[in-house]
N, CA, C and O of each residue as an XYZ file, in Angstrom:
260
protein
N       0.826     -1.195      0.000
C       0.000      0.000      0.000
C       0.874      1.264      0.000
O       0.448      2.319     -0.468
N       1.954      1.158      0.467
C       3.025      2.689      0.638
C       3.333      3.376     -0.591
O       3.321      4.499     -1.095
N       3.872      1.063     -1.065
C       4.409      1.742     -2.659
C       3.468      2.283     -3.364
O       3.711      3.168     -4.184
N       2.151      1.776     -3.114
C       1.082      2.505     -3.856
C       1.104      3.977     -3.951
O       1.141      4.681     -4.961
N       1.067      4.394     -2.368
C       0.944      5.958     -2.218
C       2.148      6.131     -2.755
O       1.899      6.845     -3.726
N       3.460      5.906     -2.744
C       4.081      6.660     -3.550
C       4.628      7.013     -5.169
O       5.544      7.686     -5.640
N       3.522      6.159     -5.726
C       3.612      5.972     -7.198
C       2.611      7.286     -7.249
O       2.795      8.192     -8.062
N       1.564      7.290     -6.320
C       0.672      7.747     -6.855
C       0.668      9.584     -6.481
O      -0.118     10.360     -7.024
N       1.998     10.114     -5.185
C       2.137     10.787     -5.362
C       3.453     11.420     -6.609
O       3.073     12.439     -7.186
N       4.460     11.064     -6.906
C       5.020     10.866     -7.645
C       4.534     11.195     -8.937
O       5.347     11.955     -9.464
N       3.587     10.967     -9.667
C       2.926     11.032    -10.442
C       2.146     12.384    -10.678
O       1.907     12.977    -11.730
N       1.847     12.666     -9.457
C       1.012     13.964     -9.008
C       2.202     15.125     -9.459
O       2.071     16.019    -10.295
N       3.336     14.823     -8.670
C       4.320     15.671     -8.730
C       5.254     15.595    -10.252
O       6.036     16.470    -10.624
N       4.980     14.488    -10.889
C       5.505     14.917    -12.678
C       4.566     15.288    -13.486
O       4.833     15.662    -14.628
N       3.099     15.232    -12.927
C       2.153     16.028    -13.892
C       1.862     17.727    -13.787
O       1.323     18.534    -14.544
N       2.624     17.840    -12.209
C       2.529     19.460    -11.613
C       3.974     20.097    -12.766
O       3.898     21.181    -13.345
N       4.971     19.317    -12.864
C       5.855     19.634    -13.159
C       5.817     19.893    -14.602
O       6.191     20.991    -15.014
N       5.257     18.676    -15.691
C       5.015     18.878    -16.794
C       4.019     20.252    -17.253
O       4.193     20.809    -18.337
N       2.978     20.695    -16.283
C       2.139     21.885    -16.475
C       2.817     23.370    -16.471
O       2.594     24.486    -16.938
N       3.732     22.734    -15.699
C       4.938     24.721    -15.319
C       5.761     24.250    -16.739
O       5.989     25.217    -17.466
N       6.165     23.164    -17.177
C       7.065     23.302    -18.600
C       6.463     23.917    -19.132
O       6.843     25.082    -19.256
N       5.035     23.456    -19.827
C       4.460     23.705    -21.361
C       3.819     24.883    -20.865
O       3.532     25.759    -21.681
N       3.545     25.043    -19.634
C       3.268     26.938    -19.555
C       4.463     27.851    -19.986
O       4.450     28.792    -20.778
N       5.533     27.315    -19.238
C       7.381     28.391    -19.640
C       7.532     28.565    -21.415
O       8.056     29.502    -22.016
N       6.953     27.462    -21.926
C       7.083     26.947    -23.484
C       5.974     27.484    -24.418
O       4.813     27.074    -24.441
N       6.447     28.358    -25.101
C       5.317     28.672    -26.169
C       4.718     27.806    -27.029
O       5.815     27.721    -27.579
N       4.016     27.066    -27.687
C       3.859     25.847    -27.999
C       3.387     26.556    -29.468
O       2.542     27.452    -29.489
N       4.142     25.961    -30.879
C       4.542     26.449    -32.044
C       3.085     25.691    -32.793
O       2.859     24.486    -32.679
N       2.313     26.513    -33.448
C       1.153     25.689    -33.839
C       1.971     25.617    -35.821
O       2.196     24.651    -36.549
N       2.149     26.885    -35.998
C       2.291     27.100    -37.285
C       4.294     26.839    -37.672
O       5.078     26.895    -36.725
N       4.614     26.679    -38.561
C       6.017     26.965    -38.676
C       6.279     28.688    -39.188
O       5.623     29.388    -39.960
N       7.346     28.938    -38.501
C       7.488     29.891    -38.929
C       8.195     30.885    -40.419
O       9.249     30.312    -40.695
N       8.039     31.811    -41.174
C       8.259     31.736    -42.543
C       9.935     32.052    -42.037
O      10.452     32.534    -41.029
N      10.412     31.514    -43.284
C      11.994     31.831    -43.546
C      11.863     33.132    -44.057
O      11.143     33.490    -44.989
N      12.786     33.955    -43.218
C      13.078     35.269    -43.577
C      14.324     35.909    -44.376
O      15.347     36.190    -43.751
N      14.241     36.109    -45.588
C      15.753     36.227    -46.281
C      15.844     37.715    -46.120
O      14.959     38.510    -45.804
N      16.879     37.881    -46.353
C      18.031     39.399    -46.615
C      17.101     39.698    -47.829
O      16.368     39.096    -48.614
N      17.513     40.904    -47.562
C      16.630     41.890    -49.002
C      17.834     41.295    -50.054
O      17.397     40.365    -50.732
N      19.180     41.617    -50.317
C      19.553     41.019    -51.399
C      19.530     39.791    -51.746
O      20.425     39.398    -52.494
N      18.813     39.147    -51.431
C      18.098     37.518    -51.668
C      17.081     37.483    -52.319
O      16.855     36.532    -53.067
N      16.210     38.543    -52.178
C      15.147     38.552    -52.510
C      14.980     38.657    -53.975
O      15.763     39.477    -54.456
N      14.103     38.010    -54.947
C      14.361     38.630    -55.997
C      14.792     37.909    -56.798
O      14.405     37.916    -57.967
N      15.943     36.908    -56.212
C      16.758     36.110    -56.822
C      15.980     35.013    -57.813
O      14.846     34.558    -57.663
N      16.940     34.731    -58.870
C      16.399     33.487    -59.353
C      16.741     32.266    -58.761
O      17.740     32.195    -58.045
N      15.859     31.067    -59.028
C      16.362     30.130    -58.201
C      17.196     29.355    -59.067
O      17.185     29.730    -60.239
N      18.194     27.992    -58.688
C      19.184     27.168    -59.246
C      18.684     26.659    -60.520
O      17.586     26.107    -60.456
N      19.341     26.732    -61.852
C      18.567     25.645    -62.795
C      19.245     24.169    -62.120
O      20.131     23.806    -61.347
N      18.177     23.626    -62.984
C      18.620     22.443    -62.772
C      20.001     21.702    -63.469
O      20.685     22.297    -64.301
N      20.208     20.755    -63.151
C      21.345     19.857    -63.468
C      21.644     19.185    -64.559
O      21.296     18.009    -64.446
N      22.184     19.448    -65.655
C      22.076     19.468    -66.598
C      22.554     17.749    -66.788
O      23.399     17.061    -66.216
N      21.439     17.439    -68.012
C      22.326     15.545    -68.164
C      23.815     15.076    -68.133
O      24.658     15.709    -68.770
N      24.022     14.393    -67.680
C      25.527     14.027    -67.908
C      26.452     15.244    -67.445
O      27.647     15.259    -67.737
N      25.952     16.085    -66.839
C      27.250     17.417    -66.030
C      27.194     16.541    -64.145
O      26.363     16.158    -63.321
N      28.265     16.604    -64.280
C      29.164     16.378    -63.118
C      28.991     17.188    -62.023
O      29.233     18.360    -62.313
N      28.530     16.958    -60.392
C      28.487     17.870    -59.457
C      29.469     19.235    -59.585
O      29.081     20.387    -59.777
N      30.764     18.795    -59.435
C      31.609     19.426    -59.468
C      31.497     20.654    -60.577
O      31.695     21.835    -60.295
N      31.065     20.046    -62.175
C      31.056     21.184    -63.356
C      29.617     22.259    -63.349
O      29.433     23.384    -63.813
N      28.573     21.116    -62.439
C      27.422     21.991    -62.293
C      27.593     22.865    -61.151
O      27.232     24.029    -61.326
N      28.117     22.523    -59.902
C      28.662     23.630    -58.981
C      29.510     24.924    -59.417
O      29.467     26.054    -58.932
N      30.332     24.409    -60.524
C      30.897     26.032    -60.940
C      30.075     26.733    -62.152
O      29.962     27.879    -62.588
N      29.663     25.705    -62.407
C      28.692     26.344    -63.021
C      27.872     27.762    -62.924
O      27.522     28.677    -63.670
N      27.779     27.364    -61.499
C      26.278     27.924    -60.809
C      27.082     29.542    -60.317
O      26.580     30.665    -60.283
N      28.678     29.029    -59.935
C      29.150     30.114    -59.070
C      29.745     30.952    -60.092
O      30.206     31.987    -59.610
N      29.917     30.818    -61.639
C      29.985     31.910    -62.203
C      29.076     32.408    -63.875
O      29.268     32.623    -65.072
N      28.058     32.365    -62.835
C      26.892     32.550    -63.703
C      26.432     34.046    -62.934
O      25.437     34.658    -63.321
């Protein structure tokens, strides 16, 4: 019977505890938007990868375009 009572306060005292977390914790319903730099903005995005080009030739590709 003790161990009883003390499961059962125990329990009391990680559900008191779990209530002060998720109160301290803002709880995220939505994700939030990615915010870019104004000179980001605007940008075009990557073409794609051209057949038979190589990471390496499509990476420089990209960096002097």
């Amino acid at each position: 019977m003790e161990m009883m009572n003390r499961a059962i306060e125990d329990a009391s005292d990680f559900s008191e505890m779990l209530k002060k977390i998720e109160e301290a914790v803002p709880v995220r319903t939505k994700r939030s938007k990615l915010q870019l730099p104004e000179h980001l903005k605007g940008t075009d995005p990557k073409p794609p990868q051209r057949a038979g080009e190589t990471l390496k030739d499509y990476r420089r590709r990209l960096l002097c375009r």
